[in-house]
C-alpha positions in Angstrom: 81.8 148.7 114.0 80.2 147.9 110.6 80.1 150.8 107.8 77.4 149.6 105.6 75.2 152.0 103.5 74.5 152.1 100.0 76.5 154.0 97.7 74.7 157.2 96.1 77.3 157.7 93.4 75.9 158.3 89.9 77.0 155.0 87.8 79.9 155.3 85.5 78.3 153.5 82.0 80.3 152.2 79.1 80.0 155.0 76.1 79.8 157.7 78.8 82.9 160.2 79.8 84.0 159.9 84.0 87.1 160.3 85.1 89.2 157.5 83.3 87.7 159.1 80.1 85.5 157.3 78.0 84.7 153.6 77.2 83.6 152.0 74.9 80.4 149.4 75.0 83.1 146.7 76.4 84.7 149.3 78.6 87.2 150.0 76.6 89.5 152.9 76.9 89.7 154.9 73.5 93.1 156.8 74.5 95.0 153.7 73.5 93.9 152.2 70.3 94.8 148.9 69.0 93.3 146.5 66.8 89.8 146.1 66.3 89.3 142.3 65.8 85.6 141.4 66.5 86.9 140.0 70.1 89.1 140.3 73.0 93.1 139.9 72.1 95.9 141.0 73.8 98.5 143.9 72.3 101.7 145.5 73.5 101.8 149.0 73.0 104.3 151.4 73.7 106.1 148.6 75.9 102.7 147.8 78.1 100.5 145.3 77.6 96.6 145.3 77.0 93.8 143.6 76.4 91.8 145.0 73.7 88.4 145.2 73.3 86.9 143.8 69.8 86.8 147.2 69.2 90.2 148.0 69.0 90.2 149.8 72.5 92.6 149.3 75.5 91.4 147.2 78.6 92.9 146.3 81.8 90.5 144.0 83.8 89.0 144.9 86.5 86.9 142.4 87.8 85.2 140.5 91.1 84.6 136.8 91.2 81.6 134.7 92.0 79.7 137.0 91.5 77.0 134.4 92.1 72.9 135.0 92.6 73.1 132.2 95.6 76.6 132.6 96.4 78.0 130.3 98.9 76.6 127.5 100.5 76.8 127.1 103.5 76.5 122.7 104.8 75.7 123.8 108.4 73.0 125.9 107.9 71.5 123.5 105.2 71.4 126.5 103.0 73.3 129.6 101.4 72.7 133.0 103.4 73.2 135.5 100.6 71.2 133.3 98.4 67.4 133.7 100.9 68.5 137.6 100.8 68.4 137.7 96.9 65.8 135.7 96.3 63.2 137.7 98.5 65.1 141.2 97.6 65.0 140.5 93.6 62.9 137.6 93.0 64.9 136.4 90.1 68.9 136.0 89.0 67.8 137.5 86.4 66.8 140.8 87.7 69.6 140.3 91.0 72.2 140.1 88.1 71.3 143.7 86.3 71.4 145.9 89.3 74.7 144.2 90.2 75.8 144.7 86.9 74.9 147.9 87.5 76.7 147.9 91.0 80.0 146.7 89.6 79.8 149.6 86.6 79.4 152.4 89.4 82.5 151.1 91.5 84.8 151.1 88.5 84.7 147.4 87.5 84.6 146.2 84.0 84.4 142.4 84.3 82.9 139.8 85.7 85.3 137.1 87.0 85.4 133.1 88.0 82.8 131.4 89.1 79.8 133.8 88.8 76.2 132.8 88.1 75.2 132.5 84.4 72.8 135.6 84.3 75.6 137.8 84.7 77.3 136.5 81.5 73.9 138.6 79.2 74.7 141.8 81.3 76.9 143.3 78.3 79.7 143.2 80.6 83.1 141.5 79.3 83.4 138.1 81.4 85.7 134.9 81.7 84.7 131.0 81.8 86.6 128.5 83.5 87.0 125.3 81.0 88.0 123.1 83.6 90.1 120.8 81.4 92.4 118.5 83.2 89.1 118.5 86.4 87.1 116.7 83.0 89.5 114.3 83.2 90.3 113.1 87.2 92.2 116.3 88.6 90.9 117.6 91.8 92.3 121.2 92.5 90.9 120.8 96.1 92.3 117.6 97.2 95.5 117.7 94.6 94.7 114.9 92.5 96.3 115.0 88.9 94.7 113.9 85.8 97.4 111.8 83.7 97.7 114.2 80.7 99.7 111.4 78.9 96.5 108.9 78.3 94.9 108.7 74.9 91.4 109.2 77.1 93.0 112.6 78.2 92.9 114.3 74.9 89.4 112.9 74.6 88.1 114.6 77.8 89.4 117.1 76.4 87.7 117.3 73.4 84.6 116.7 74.7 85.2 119.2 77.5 85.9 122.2 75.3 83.1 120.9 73.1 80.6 121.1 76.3 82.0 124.2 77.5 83.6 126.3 75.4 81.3 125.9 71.8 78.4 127.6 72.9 80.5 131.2 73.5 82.1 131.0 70.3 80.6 133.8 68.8 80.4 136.1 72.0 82.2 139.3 71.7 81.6 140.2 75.5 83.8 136.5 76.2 87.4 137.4 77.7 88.7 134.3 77.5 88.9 130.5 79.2 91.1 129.8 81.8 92.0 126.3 81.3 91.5 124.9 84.7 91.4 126.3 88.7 94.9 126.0 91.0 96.0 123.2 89.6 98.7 121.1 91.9 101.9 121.2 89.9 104.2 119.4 92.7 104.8 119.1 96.4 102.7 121.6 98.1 100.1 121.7 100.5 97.5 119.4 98.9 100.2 116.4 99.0 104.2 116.2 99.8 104.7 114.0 96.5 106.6 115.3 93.2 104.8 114.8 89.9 107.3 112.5 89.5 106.9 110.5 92.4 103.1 110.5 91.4 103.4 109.1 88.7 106.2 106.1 89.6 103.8 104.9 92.3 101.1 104.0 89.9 100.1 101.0 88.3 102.6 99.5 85.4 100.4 100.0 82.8 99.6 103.6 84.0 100.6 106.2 80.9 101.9 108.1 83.4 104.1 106.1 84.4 105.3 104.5 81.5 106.1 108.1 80.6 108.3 108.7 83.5 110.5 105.4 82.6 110.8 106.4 78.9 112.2 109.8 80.1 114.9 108.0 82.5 115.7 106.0 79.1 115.9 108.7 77.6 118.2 110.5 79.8 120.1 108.0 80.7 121.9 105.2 78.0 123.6 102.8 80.5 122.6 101.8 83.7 126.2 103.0 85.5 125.1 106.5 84.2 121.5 105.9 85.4 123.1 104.8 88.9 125.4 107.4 89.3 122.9 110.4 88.3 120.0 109.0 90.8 121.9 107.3 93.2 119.9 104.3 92.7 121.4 100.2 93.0 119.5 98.8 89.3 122.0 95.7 88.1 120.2 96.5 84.4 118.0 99.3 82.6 115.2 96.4 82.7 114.7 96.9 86.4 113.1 100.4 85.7 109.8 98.5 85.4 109.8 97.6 88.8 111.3 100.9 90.6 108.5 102.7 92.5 110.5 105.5 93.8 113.5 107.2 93.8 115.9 108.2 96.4 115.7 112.1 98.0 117.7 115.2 98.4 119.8 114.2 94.7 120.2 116.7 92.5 120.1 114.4 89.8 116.9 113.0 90.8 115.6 117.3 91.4 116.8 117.6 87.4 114.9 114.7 86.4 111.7 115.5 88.7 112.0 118.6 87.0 112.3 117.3 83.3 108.7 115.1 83.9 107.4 118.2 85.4 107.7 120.1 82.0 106.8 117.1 79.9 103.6 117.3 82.0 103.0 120.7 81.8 103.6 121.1 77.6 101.2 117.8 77.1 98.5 119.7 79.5 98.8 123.1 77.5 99.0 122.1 74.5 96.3 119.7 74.7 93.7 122.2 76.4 95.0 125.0 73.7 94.5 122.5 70.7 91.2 121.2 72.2 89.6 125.3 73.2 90.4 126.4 69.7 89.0 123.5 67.7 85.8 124.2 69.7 86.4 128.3 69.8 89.0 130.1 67.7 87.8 133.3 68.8 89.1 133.6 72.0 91.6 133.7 74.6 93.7 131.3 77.0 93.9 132.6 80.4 96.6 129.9 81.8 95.9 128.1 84.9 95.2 130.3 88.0 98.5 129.5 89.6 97.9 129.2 93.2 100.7 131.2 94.6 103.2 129.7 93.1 104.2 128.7 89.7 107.7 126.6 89.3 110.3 127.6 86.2 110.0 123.9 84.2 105.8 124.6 83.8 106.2 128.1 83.2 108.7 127.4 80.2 106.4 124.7 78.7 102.9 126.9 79.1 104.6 129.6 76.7 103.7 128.9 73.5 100.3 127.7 74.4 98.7 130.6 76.7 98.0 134.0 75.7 97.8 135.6 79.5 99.4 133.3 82.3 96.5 134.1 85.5 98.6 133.7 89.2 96.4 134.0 92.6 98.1 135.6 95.5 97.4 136.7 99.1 100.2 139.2 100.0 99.9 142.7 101.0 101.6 144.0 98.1 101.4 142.5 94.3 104.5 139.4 94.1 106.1 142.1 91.6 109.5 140.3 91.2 107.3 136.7 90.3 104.7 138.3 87.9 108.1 139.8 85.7 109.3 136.3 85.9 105.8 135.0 84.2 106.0 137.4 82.1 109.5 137.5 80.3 109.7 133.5 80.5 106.6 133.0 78.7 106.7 136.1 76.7 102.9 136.9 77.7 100.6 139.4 79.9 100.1 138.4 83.3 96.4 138.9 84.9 96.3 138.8 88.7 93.5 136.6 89.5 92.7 136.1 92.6 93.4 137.8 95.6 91.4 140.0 98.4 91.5 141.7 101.7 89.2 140.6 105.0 88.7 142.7 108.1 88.1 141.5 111.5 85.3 144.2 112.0 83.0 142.4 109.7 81.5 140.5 112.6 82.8 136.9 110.4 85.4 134.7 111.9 88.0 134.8 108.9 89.2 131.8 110.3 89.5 129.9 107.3 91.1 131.4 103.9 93.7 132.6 102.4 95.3 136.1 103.8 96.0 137.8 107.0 92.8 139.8 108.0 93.2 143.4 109.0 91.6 145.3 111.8 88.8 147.3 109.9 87.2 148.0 106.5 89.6 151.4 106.5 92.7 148.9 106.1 90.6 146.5 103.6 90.4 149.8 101.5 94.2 151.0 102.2 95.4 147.5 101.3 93.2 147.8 97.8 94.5 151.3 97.0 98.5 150.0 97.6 97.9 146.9 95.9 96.5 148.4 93.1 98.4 151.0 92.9 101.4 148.9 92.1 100.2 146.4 90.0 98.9 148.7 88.0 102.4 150.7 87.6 103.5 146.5 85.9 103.8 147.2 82.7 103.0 143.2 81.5 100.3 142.9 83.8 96.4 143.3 82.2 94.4 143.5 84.7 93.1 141.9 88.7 90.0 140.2 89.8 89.2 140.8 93.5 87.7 137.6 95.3 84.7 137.9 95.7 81.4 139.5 96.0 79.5 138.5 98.6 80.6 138.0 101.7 81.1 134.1 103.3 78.8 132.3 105.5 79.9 132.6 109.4 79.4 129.1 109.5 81.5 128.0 106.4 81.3 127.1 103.3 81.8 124.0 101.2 85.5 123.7 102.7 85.1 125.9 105.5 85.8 129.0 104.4 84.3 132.0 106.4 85.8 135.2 105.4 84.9 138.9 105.2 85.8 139.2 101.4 82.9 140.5 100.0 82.0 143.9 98.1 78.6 143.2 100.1 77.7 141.2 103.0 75.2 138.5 103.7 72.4 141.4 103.5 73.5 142.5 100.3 74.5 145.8 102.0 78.1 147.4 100.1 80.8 148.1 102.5 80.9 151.2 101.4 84.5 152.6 102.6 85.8 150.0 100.5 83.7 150.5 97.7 83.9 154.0 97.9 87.9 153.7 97.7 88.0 151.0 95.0 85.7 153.3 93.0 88.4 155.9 93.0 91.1 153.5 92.4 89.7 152.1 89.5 89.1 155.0 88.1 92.5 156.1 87.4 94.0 152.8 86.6 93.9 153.0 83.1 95.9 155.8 83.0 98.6 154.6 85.9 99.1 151.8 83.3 99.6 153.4 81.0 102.3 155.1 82.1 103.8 151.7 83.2 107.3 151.9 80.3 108.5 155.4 82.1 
């Protein structure tokens, strides 16, 4: 059975009092002050950290992404659903994007997350960009493809990139911050079986890439016996590194030096995107990556110094507590859970494709919220979630077949309103759970 009714609830405005307390124009939370700095910035204050507002106020985000006028797409149908809804409902994005704005307020949220449409970035609601960096340069989240951060034309995409993208917010106070790129493949995983390592040894000889794999092995190693011995390889001299092509498997010598060109990689992708954002905006902050579920130790200890929050997507019942404390005291940062959501099977969708389990009805989808929350919130280096995603997905699929009940609303723009109902409560009181995070 479907619960779907509109919510009646009187909408909970920055300035105004509710039961969090009062906010500030950003949403900010006045009972924990912190530096007022003209924009967004991260503190930690009385052993938790925050975002604060550029008014000095405490924030934890909570947000939705694509929060999109068309939403998604869907190939079969020639067409996006929710996008024919909104167009004859509100006639423009412009007017679709206030009463959602609006919407989002009364349910507790306070930002607008990846992927939404452009009109909701004028709604005086705090909101995040996605740079896409290294995807201005060859990577391909979706299929795994990796941009090879060690070319001279890397930097320049770069450049250019955070030129394009990032320069025109510069002076936005309601701007959260950029995350640098979207699930990034960082090794073996899904998207391909090969290391970054292996990658990079397969390409052509003049490839920067992998020229800087075989100055690392020359590095590492000064003699050939000791080159031998570590990797198990059969070279008679150093010289025949420029014809290897791959390595033997299941070494631990060749693990340690997979994982040595791993961090190389990672600190010549953050540091290029950080000095790239900043000489285009200096106002704002990095966001990481959006780790997609997993995030191994070599990246994590080169992104340090070059992130101000490290973002990490994840589909599990209950927050990844012990990996988001691992984020955090490694890179010495705030961790932001960025992606992750909750679909019921009584949404009438097939959640067949997506990330996440689906539950049996929109009771559960609220249940799972309110534990989920409920215990990130309790992290004291955590800042703040972003719920995926607004609108529910086409039954037919989307661009790569996703066709999930995650939505605040469905295809009619009708609120499942147990679940809002229950998230409005949550968020309410999140502020203060966080708060209490050190005891």
């Amino acid at each position: 059975m479907k619960w779907i009714v509109m919510l009646t609830m009187p909408l909970l405005a920055p300035g105004t009092a509710g039961a969090a307390g009062a906010r500030d124009r950003f949403g900010g939370w006045p009972d924990v002050r912190g530096k007022a700095t003209g924009y967004f910035h991260t503190e930690q204050i009385a052993g938790v950290w925050w975002l604060i507002t550029p008014e000095g106020n405490a924030f934890f985000s909570k947000g939705v992404n694509n929060v999109s006028y068309a939403a998604d797409f869907a190939p079969a149908l020639g067409y996006a659903p929710y996008g024919r809804v909104t167009q004859a409902k509100y006639g423009s994005a412009g007017k679709w994007a206030a009463a959602v704005a609006d919407r989002l307020r009364g349910w507790g949220f306070n930002s607008v997350g990846s992927w939404s449409s452009q009109e909701m970035q004028t709604q005086q609601m705090p909101y995040v960009v996605i740079a896409n960096m290294a995807a201005s340069a060859g990577a391909n989240w979706q299929h795994g493809e990796l941009a090879d951060v060690f070319a001279p034309r890397f930097d320049a995409a770069l450049r250019q990139q955070a030129e394009k993208v990032c320069a025109p917010h510069a002076g936005d106070p309601f701007l959260l911050g950029y995350f640098t790129d979207n699930e990034l493949r960082w090794g073996a995983d899904w998207r391909s079986k090969k290391t970054l390592l292996d990658e990079f040894l397969a390409r052509p000889a003049d490839a920067p890439g992998r020229q800087a794999a075989l100055a690392l092995m020359r590095a590492r190693y000064a003699t050939v016996e000791a080159l031998n011995a570590a990797l198990g390889t059969q070279l008679k001299s150093l010289d025949e590194l420029a014809t290897l092509t791959a390595l033997p498997t299941g070494n631990r010598g060749v693990q340690e030096l997979q994982e040595a060109f791993q961090r190389e990689y990672a600190r010549h992708y953050f540091q290029g995107c950080r000095e790239a954002i900043l000489a285009a905006d200096p106002n704002h902050l990095l966001l990481g990556c959006r780790f997609a579920g997993y995030a191994p130790a070599p990246v994590v200890e080169a992104m340090g110094p070059y992130v101000d929050v490290v973002s990490f997507n994840n589909y599990d019942p209950l927050p990844p507590k012990a990996k988001l404390a691992s984020l955090a005291a490694t890179t010495g940062k705030p961790v932001a859970l960025t992606e992750f959501s909750f679909k019921a099977q009584d949404a009438g969708l097939p959640n067949s494709h997506g990330a996440g389990r689906p539950v049996a009805t929109q009771q559960d989808r609220a249940d799972r919220f309110d534990a989920y929350l409920s215990a990130l919130a309790k992290m004291p280096f955590v800042v703040g979630f972003h719920w995926f995603e607004y609108a529910d997905e086409p039954a037919e699929g989307r661009f790569d077949g996703e066709n999930s009940n995650y939505g605040l609303v469905n295809l009619k723009d009708e609120p499942w309103q147990i679940l809002v109902e229950r998230m409005t409560r949550v968020n309410a009181g999140l502020e203060t759970l966080h708060q209490a995070a050190a005891r």
